[in-house]
N, C-alpha and C positions, 0 to 999 in steps of 0.2 A: 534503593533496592535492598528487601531485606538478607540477611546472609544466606539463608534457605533458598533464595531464589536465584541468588548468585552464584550457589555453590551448584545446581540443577541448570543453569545455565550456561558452568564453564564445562559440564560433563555431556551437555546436549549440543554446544561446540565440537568437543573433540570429535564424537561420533558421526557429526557433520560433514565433519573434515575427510575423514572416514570415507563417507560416502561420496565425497565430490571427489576423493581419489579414484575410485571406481567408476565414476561416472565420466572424466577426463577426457577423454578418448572423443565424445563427442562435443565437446563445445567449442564453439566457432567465437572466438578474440573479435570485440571492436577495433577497428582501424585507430593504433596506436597516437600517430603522427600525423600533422598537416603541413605539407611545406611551405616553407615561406613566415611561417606564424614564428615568433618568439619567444610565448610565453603557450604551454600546452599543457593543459588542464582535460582531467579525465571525469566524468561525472559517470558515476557510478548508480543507476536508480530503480526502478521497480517497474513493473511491464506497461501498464498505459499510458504512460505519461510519454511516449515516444513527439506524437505530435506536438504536446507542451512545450518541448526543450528544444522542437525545432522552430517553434517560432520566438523564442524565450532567446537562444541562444546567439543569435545574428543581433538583436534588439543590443542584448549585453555588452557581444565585442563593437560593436558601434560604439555608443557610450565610454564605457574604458578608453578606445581607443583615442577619440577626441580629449578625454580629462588627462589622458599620461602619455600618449603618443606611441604606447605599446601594442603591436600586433598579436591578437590573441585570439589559440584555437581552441575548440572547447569540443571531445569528443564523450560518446553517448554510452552506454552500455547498460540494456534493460534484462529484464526478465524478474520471476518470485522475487518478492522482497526479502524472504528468508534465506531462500538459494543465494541472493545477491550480497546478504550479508558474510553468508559463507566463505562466496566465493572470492570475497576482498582480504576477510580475514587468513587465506590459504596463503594471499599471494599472487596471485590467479589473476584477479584484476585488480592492479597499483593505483586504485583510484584516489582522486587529491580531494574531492567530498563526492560524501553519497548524499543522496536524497530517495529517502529510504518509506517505507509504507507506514510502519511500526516504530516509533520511539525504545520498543525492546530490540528492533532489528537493530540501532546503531547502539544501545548498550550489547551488544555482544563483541563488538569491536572495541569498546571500554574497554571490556576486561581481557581481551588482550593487548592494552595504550597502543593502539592506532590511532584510538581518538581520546580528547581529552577528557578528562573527570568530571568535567564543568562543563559539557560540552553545550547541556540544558540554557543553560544564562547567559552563551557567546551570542545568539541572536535572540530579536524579540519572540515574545509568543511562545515560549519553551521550544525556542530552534523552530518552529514550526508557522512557516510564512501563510499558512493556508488550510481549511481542515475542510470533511467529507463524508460520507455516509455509505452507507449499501443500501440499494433499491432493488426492486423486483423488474424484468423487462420479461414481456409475455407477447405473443403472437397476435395478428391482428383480431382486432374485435372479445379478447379476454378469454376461449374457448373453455379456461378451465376456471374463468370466474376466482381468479383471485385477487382475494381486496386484504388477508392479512398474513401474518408466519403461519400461521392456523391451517392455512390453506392449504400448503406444501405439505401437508401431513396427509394430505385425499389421498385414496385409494387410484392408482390410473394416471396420478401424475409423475411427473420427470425431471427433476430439478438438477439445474447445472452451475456447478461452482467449483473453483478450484481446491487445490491439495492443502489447506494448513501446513502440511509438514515444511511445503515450500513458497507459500503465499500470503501477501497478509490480505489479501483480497479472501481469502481461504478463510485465517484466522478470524476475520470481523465478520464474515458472515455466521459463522457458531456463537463468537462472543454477541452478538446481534439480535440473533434469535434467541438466545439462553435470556439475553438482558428485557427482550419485548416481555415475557414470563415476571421478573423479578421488580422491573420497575413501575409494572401496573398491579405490585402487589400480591404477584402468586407465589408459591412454593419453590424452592430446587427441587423437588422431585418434579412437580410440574414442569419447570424447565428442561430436567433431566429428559422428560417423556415427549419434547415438544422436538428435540432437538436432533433425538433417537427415531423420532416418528420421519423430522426431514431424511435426515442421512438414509432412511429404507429409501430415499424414494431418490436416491443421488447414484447416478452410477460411476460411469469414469470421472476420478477427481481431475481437471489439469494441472497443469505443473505450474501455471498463474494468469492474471486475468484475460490477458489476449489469446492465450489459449482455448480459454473456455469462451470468450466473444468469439472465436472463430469455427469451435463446433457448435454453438448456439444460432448462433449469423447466418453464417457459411454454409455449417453440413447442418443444415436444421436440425440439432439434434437438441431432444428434450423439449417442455412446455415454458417453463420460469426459468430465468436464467438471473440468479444472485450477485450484483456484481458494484461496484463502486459509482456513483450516481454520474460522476463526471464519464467512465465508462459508459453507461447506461445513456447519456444525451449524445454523443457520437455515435453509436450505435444503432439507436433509435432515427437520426437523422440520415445517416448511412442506408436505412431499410427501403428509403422512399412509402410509408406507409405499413409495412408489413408488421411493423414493431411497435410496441407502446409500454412507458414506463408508466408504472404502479407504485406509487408512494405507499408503504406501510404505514399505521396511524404514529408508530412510533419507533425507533432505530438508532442505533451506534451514532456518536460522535465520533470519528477518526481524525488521528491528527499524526497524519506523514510529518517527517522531521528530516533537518536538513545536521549535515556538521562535517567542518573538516578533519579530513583525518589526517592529523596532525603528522605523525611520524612521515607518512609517504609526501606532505606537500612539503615541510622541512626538508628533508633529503633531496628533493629538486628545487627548492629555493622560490617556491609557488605560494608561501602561507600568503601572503597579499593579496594577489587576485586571485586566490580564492575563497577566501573571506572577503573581496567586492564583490564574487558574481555569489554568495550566498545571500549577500547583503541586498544585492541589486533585487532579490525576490519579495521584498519589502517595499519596493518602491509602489511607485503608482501608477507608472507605465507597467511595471512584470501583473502589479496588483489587477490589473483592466485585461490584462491577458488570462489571469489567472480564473478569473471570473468566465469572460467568454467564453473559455475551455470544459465549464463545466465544475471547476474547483471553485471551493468559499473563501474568500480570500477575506483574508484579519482586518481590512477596511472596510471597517462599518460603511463608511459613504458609498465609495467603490461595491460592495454587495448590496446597498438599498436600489443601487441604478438597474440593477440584473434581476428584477424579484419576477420576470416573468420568464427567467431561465433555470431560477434558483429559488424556490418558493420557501416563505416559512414553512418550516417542521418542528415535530416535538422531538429531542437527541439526546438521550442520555448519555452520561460519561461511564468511562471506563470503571467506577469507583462504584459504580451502582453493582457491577460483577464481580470486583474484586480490589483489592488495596490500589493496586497502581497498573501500570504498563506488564510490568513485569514478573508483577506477580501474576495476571492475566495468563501469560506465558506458560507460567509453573503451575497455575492451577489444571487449568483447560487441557496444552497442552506438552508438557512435561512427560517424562516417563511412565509416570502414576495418574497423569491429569484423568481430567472428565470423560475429553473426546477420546484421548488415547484410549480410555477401559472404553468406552462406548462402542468404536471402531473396531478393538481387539475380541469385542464382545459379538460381532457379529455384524452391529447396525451398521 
């Protein structure tokens, strides 16, 4: 991380914090405890992954339980991956690992040592058992004919995706479309104008992705709905017919990150198992899950089996828009970022 970006990081914390003060009032606590369990683990994660972790997590305490003899409960706590980084860092939720959207969403917890420095190189893949994309899901039959970012810029269309401020389903979809611009060679102002063109055409942001699945789904509202691919095939399945996803020619590589947060699982004497149930997302059973679900999971073998769930794509990295993770963060979204003046500007 560079110092610039750290130093705009710990100040887009505090303000954070700030605001989940404010907002307190309404948010409803996952079910702390399981009786009867031993060992009680909080996982701390980002909004679609709900059904993941409920078939992830029984698979887990199984396993463990047969290798140590320990009974163990593992509870859930979703919503924005930004918000959720927030809200671990407050206090709010004592989660013992998060598994988070954004590789910048658990450096924010860095830099206040929740989690460790290192936290990159504690599991494979840069903490990151699994990576994923943003696709396009559009109404039956394509009405508004879209085949690229391009498209979302018509005149008469409705694009639905959530808030950046609080999502990285939010986040990736700007860094997403900014990057389809740069990495087939056009300008930043081109990008600037591609991204500016979406946002007119985006009304209510959600607060994060199952938000925006559920006023897209649900309350039909909008034409395209921008959203994470493993999103976008439960969804689409969900519709019985009504929905169809659109693979753009070319889109984000995302890569959710996993880590524990060191201070909170020390203080309840949990760093153990939960560094095996981070671990256990490496395996080859979480790996066959992982797939199923919708996610690309880091086994080559394991993803070659799923290629008619999970098709080649062209994905650029992070690096094509900006240094790292975090810098992404500070460019884009910062005080000063792109979409901040973009936003502030009207679009």
């Amino acid at each position: 991380m560079t110092e610039r970006a750290g130093n705009v990081g710990a100040n887009a914390l505090a303000l954070g914090l700030v605001a989940f003060a404010v907002g307190l009032l309404g948010w409803k606590h996952a079910e702390r405890r399981v009786p009867g369990a031993a060992v009680q683990l909080l996982n701390v994660s980002y909004d679609p992954t709900r059904e993941l972790y409920a078939e992830l997590n029984p698979k887990f305490i199984g396993e463990y339980g047969k290798a140590t003899g320990e009974t163990v409960a593992v509870t859930q706590s979703h919503g924005g991956s930004s918000r959720q980084a927030r809200l671990v860092a407050s206090g709010s939720e004592p989660a013992d690992v998060v598994t988070l959207a954004l590789p910048s969403d658990i450096d924010t917890l860095r830099l206040t040592k929740l989690v460790a420095d290192d936290w990159r190189t504690q599991f494979p893949h840069d903490s990151s058992p699994y990576y994923s994309t943003i696709v396009f899901v559009v109404r039956k039959g394509n009405p508004k004919h879209v085949t690229d970012w391009s498209s979302l810029t018509a005149p008469g269309i409705e694009v639905v995706t959530p808030d950046p401020r609080t999502s990285g389903n939010g986040k990736l979809s700007v860094l997403a479309a900014w990057g389809s611009v740069i990495y087939r060679g056009g300008t930043e102002a081109e990008a600037r104008d591609l991204v500016a063109g979406i946002y007119r055409n985006v009304g209510h942001l959600g607060e994060g992705a199952r938000d925006s699945t559920t006023s897209f789904e649900l309350a039909k509202e909008g034409d395209v709905h921008l959203t994470w691919e493993n999103e976008a095939i439960r969804e689409v399945a969900a519709s019985r017919g009504e929905l169809s996803i659109i693979y753009p020619p070319v889109s984000i590589r995302a890569e959710p990150s996993v880590a524990v947060v060191t201070a909170n699982a020390a203080k309840r004497k949990v760093e153990g198992v939960a560094t095996a149930y981070l671990n256990y997302l490496y395996s080859d059973a979480a790996q066959e899950v992982l797939a199923e679900k919708g996610y690309r999971p880091q086994n080559e073998a394991i993803l070659a089996k799923h290629r008619d769930l999970l098709p080649n794509l062209e994905l650029f990295p992070v690096t094509a828009v900006a240094h790292d993770w975090n810098d992404a963060q500070y460019k884009f979204f910062g005080d000063t970022g792109i979409f901040t003046a973009l936003r502030g500007n009207g679009h």
